[in-house]
LONULUM-852866 format. One line per field, with one value per residue: residue number from 0; residue in three letters; x, y, z of N, C-alpha, C, CB in turn. Coordinates in pm, 1 decimal, padded with zeros to 6 digits. Glycine has a CB too. Layout:
k <- [NUM | ...]
r <- [ALA | ...]
n.x <- [X | ...]
n.y <- [Y | ...]
n.z <- [Z | ...]
ca.x <- [X | ...]
ca.y <- [Y | ...]
ca.z <- [Z | ...]
c.x <- [X | ...]
c.y <- [Y | ...]
c.z <- [Z | ...]
cb.x <- [X | ...]
cb.y <- [Y | ...]
cb.z <- [Z | ...]
END
This chain:
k <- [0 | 1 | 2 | 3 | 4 | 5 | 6 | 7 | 8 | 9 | 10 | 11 | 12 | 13 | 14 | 15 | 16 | 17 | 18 | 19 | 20 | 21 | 22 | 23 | 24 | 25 | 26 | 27 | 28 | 29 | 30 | 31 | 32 | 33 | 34 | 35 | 36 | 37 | 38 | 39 | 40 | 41 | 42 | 43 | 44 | 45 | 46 | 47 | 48 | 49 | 50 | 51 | 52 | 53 | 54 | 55 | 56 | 57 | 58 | 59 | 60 | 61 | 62 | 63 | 64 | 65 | 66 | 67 | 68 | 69 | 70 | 71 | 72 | 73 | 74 | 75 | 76 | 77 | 78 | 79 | 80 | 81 | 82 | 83 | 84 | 85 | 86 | 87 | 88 | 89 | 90 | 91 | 92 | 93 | 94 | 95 | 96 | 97 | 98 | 99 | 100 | 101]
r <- [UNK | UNK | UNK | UNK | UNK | UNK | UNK | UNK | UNK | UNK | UNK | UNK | UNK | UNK | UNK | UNK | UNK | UNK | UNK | UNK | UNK | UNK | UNK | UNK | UNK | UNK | UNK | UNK | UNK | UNK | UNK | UNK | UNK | UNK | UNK | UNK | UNK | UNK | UNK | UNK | UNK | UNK | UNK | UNK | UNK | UNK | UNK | UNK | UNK | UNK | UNK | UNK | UNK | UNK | UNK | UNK | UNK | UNK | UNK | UNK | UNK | UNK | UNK | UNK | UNK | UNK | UNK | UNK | UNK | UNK | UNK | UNK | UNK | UNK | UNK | UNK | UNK | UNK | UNK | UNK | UNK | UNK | UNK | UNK | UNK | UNK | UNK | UNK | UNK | UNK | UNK | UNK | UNK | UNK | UNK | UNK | UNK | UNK | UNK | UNK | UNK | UNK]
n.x <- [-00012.9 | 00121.9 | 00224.3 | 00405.0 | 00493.5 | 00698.9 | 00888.0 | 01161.7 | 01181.1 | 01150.0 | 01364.5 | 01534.7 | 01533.2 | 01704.1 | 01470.0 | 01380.6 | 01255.1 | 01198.9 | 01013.9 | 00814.4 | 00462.2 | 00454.1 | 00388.8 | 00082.8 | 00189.7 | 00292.1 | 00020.4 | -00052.9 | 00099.9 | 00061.9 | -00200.3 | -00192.4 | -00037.1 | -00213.2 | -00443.9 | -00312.9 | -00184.3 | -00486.3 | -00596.8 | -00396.7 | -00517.5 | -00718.2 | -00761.2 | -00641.5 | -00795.9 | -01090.4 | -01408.1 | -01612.5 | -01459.2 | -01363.1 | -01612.1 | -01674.5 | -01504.4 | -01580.3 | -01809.4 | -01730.9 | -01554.7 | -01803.7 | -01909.6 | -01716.8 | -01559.5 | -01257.8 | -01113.0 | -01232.0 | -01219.6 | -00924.2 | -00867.3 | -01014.6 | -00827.5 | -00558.1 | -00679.9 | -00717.5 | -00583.9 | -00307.8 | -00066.3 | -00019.6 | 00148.7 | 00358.8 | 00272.2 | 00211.7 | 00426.2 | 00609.1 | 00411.7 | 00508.4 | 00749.9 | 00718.2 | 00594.8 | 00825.2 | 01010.1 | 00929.9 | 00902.7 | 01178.1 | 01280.9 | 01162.2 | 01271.2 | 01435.6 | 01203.4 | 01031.3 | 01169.4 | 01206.4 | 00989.6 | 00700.4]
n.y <- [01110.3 | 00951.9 | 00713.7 | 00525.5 | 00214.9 | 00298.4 | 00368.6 | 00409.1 | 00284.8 | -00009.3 | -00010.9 | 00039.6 | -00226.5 | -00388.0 | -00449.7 | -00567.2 | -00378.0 | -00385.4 | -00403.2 | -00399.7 | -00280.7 | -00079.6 | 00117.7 | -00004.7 | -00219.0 | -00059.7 | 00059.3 | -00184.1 | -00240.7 | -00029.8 | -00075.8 | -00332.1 | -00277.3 | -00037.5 | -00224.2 | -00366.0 | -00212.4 | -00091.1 | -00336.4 | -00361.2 | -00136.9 | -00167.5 | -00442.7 | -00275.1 | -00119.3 | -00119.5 | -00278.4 | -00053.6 | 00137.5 | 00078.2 | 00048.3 | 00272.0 | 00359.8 | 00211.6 | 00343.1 | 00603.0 | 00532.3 | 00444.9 | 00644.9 | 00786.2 | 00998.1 | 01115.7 | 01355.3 | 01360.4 | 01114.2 | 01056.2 | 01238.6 | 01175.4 | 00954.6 | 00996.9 | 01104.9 | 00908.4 | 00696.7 | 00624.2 | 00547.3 | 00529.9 | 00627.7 | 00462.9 | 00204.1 | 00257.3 | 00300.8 | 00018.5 | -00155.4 | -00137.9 | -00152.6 | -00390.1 | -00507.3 | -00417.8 | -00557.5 | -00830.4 | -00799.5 | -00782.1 | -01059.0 | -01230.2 | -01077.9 | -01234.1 | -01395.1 | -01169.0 | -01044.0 | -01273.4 | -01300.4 | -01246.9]
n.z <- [00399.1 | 00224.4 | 00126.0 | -00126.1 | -00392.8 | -00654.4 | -00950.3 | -00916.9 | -00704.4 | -00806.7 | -00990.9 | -00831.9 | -00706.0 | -00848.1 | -01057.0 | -01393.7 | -01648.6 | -01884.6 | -02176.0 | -02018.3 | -01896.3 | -01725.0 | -01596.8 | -01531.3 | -01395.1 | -01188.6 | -01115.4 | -00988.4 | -00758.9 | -00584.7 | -00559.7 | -00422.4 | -00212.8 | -00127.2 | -00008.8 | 00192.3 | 00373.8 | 00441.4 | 00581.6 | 00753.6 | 00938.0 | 01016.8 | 01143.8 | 01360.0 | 01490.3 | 01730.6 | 01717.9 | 01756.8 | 01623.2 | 01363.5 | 01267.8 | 01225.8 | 01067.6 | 00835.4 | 00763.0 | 00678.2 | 00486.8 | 00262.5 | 00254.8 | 00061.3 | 00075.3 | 00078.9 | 00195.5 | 00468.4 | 00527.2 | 00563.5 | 00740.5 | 00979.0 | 01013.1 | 01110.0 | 01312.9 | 01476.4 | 01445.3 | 01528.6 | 01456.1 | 01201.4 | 01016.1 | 01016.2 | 01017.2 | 00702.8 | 00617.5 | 00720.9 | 00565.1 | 00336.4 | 00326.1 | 00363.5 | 00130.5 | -00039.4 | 00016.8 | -00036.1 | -00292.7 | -00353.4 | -00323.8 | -00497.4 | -00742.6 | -00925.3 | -01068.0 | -01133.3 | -01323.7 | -01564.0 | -01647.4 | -01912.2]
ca.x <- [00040.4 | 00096.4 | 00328.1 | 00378.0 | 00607.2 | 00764.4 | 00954.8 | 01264.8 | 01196.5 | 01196.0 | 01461.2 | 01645.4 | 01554.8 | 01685.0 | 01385.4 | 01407.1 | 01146.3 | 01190.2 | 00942.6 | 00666.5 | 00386.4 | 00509.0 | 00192.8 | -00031.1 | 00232.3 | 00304.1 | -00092.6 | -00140.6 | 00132.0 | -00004.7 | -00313.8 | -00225.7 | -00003.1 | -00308.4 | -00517.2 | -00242.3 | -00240.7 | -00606.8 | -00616.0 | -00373.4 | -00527.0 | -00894.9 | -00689.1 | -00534.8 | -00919.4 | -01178.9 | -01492.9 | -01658.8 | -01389.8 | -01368.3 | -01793.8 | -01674.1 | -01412.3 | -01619.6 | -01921.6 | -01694.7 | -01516.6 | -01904.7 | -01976.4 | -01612.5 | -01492.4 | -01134.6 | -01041.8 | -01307.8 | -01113.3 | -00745.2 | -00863.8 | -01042.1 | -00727.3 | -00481.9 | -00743.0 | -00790.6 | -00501.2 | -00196.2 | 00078.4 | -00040.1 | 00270.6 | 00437.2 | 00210.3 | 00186.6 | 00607.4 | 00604.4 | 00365.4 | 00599.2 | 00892.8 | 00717.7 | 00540.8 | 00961.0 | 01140.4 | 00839.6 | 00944.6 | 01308.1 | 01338.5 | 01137.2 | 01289.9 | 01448.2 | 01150.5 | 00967.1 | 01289.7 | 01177.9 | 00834.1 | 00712.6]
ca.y <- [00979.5 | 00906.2 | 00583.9 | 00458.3 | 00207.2 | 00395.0 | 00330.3 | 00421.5 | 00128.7 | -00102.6 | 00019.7 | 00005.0 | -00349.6 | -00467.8 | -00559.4 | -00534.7 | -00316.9 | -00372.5 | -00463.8 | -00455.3 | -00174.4 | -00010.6 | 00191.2 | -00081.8 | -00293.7 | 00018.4 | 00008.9 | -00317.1 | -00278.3 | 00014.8 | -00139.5 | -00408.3 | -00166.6 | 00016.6 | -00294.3 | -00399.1 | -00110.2 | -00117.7 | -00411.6 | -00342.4 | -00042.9 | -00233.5 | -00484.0 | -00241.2 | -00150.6 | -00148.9 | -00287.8 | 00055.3 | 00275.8 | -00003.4 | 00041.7 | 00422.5 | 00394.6 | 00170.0 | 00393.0 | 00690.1 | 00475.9 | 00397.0 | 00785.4 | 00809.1 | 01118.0 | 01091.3 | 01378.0 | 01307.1 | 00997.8 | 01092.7 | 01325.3 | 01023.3 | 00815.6 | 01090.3 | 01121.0 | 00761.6 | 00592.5 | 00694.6 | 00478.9 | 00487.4 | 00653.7 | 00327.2 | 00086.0 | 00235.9 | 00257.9 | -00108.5 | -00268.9 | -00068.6 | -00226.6 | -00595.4 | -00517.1 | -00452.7 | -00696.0 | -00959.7 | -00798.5 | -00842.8 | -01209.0 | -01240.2 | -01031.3 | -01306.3 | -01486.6 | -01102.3 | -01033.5 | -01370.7 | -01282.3 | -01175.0]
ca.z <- [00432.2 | 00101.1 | 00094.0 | -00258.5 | -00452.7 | -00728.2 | -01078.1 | -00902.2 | -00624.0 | -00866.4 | -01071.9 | -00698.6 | -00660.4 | -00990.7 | -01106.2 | -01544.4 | -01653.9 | -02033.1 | -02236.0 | -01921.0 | -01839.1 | -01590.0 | -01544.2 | -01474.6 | -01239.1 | -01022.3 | -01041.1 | -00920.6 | -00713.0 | -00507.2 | -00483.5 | -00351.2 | -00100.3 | -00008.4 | 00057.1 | 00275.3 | 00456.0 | 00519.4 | 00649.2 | 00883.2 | 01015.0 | 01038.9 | 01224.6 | 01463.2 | 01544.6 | 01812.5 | 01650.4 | 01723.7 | 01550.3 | 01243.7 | 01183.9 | 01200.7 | 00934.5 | 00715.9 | 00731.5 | 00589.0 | 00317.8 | 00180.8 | 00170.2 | 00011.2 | 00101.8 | 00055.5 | 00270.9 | 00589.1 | 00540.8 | 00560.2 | 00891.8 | 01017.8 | 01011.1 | 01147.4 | 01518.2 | 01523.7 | 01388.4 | 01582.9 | 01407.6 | 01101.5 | 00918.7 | 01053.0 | 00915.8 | 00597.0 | 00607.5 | 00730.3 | 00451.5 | 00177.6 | 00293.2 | 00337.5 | -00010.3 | -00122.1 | 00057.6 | -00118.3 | -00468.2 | -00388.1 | -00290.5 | -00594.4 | -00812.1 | -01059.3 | -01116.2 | -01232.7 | -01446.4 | -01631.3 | -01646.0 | -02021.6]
c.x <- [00071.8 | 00254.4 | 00333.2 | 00479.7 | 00580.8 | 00829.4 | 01130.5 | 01317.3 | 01226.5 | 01312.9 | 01564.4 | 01694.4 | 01618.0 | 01615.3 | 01384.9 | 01285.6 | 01108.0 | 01133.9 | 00785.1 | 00604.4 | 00398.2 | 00424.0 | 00109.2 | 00079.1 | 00254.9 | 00141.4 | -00136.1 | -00011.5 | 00103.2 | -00125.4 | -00335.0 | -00149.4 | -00149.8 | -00407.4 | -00459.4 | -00237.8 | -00365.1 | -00631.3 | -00544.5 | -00419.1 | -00677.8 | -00846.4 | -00654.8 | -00656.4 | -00964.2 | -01325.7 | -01552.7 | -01588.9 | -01361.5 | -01497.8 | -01732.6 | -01574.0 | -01479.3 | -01741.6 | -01860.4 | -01653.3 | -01668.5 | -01950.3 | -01823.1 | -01570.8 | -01346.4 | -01047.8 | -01099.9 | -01197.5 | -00978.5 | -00811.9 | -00951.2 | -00910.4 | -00601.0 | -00538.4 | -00720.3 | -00696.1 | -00336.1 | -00042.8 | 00060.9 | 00035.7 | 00319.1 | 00401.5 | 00243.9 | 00354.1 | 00608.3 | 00595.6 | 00446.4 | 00712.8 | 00886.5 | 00704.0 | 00714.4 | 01029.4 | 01066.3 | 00910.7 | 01104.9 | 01332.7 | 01263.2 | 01163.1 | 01348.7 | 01320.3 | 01033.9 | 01057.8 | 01235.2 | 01076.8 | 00803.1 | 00628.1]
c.y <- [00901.2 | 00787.8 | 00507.0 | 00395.4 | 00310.1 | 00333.2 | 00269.2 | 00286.1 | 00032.7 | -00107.2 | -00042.4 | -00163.8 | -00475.0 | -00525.8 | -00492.6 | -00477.9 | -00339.3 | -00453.2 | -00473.9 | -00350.1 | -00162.7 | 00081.7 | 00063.7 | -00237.7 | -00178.5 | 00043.8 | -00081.4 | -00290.4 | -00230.5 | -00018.9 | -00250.5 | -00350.7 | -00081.5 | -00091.4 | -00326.4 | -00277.7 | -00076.8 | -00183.9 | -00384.9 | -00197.6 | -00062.1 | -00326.0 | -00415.6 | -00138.4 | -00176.2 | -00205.9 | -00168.6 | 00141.2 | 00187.1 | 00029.3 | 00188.8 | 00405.7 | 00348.2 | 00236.8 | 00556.7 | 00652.1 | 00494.4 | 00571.4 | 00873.1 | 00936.8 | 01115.0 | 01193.2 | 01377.3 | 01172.7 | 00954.1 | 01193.9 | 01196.0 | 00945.6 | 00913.7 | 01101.6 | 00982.8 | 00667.8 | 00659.3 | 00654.4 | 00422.3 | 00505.0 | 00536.1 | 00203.7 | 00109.3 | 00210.4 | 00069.5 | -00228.3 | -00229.3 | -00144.3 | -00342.7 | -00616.5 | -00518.5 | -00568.1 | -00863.2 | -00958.9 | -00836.6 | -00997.0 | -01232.6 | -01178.8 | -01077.2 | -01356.6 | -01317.9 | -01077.4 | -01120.0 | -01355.1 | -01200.8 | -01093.3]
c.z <- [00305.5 | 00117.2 | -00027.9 | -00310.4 | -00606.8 | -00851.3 | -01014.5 | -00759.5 | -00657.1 | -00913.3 | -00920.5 | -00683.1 | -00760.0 | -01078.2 | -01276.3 | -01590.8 | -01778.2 | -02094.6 | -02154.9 | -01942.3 | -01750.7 | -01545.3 | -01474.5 | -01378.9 | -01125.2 | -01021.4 | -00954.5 | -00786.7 | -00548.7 | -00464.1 | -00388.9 | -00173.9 | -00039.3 | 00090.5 | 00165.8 | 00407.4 | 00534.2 | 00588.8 | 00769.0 | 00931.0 | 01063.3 | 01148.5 | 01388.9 | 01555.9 | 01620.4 | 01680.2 | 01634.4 | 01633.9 | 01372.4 | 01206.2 | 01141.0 | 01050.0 | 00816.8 | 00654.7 | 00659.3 | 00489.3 | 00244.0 | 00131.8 | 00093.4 | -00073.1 | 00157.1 | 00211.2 | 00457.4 | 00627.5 | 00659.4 | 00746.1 | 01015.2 | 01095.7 | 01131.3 | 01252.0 | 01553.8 | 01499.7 | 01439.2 | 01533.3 | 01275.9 | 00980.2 | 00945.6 | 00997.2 | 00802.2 | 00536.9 | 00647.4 | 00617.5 | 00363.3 | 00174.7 | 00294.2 | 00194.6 | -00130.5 | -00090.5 | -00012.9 | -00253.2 | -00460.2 | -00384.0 | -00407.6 | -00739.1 | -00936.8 | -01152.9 | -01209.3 | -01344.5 | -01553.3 | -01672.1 | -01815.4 | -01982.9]
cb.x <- [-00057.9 | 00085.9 | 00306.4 | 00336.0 | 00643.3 | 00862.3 | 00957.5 | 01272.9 | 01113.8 | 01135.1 | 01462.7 | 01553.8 | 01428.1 | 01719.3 | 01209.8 | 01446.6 | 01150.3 | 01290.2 | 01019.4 | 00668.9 | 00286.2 | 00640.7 | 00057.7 | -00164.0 | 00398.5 | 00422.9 | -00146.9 | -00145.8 | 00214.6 | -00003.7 | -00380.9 | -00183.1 | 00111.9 | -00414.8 | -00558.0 | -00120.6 | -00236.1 | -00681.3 | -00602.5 | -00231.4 | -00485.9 | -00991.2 | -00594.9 | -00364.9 | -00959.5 | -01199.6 | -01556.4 | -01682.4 | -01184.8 | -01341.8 | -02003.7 | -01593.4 | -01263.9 | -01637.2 | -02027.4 | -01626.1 | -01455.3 | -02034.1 | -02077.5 | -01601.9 | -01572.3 | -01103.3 | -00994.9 | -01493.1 | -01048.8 | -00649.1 | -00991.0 | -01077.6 | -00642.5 | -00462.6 | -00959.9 | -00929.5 | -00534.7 | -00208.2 | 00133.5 | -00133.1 | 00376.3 | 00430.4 | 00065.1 | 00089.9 | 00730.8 | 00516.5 | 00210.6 | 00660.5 | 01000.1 | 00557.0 | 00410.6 | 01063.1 | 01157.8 | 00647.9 | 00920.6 | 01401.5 | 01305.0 | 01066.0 | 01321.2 | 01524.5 | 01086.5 | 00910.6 | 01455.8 | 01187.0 | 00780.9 | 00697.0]
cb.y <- [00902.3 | 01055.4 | 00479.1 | 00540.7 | 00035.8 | 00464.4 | 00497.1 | 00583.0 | 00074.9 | -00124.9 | 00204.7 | 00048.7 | -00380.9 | -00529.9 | -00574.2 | -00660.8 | -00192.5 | -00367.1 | -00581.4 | -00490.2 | -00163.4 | 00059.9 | 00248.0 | -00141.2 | -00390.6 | 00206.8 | -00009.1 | -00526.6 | -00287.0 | 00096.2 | -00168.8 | -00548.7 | -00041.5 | 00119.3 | -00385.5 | -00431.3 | -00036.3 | -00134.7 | -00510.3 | -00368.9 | 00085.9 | -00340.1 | -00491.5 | -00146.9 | -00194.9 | 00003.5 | -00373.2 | 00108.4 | 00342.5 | -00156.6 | 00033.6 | 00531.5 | 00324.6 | 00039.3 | 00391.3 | 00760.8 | 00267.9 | 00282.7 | 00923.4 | 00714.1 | 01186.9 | 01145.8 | 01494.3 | 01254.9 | 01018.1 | 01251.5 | 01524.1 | 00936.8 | 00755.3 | 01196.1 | 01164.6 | 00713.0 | 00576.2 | 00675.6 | 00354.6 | 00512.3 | 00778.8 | 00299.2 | 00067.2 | 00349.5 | 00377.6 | -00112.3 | -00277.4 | 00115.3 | -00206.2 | -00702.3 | -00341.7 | -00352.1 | -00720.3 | -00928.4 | -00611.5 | -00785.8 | -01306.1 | -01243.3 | -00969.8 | -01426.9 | -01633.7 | -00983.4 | -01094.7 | -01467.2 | -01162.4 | -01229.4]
cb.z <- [00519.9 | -00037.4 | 00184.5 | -00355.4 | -00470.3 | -00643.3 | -01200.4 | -00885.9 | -00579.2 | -00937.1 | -01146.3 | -00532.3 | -00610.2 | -00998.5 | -01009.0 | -01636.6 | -01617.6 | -02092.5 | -02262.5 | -01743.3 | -01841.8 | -01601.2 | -01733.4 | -01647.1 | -01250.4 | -01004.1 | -01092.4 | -01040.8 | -00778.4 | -00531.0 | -00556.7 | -00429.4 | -00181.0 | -00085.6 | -00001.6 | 00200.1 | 00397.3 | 00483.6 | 00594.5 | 00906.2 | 00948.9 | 00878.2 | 01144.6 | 01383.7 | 01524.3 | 01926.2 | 01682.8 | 01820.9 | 01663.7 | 01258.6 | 01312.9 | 01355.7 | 00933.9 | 00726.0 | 00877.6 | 00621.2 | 00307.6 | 00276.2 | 00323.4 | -00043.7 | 00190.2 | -00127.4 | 00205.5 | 00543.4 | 00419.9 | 00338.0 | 00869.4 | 00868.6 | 00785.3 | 01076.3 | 01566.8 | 01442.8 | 01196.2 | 01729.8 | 01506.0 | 01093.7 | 00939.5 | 01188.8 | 00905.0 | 00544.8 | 00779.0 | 00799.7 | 00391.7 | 00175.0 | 00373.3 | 00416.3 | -00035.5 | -00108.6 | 00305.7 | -00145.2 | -00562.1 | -00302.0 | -00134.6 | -00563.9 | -00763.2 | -01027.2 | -00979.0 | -01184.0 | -01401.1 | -01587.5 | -01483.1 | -02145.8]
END
């Protein structure tokens, strides 16, 4: 399920890359993409199947996880497609003011 922005997203969205770290904004930017994601899939939750998900994150087993999410999470390619394109369509309407950005 791997949904990730990318170099080439940005590059898409005009956003000016020169002079930035482009490592540590497509860090932050996925992170804040996965949090987003989480949330909506904690959200989209019974309280019982939310204790269940949070009691495998804590023994963070990545792929228990990922098989976890795939029984229990039936539209979860959709979410994570969803937040990617709110998380772009945010960077585009903002995309002058990162251009400007030192």
């Amino acid at each position: 399920m791997q949904q990730s922005i990318t170099l080439e997203h940005l590059q898409e969205l005009g956003i000016d890359l020169t002079g930035k770290d482009t490592d540590a904004l497509l860090a932050h930017l996925n992170e804040q993409l996965s949090e987003r994601i989480g949330a909506e899939i904690i959200e989209s939750l019974d309280d019982e199947k939310a204790e269940e998900l949070v009691e495998l994150q804590a023994k963070g087993d990545e792929e228990a996880i990922g098989a976890w999410l795939d029984a229990n999470v039936p539209e979860l390619l959709t979410i994570a497609k969803d937040e990617r394109d709110i998380l772009l369509g945010d960077l585009a309407e903002n995309s002058d003011s990162i251009n400007s950005a030192q």
